[in-house]
Structure formats: C-alpha cells, structure tokens
N, C-alpha and C positions, 0 to 999 in steps of 0.2 A: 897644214890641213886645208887651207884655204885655195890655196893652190894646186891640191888634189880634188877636192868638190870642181873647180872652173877648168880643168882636162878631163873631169871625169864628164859634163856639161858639153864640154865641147866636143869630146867622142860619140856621145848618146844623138847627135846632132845629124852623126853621119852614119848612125842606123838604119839599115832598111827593113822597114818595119811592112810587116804583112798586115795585105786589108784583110776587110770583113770577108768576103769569099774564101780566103786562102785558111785564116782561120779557122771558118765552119768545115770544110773541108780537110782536111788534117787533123782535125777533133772527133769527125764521124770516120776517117780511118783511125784514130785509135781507139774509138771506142769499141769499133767494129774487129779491129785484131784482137783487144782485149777480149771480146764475148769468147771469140775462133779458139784462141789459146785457155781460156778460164773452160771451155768444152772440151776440148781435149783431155787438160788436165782432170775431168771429172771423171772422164770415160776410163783414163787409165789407171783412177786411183778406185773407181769400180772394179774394173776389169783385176787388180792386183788384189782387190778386199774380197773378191768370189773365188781367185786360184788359192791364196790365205786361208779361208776359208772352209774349201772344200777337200784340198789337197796337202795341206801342210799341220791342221788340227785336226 
C-alpha cells in the first residue's frame, strides 16, 4: 500500500494541471452549454405537452 501511495505521488507530479484562466474558462463553457441544452429540452418537452395535450386527449 505504501508503495502505491509513493507512484501514485510520483505520477500526480507529472500532471499538467490547468491554470486559473483555462479553468474559468471551460467552467463558463459548461455552464453555458448546460443553459443551451437545459432550453432546448424545455422547449421540447413544451412543445410535446401542448401536441399531448391538444391532440391526443
């Protein structure tokens, strides 16, 4: 186990880790596809509650 902790150490070492830019950035694209796609899916589950609605009850 010890020997797992001191490669798992030693790998983390040679992560390339994103700065603070790259971060912020990739966080406001997902929050931003997240709105795009949560809108979509409102529109269409609209859109399928007024044909339900109107045309099948």
């Amino acid at each position: 186990m010890i020997n797992y902790l001191k490669e798992v150490q030693a790998e983390m070492r040679h992560v390339n880790w994103p700065n603070r830019r790259q971060i912020t950035f990739f966080t406001i694209i997902v929050v931003v596809v997240s709105f795009v796609v949560a809108y979509y899916l409102g529109v269409f589950d609209a859109l399928f509650t007024w044909i339900f609605e109107n045309y099948i009850l």
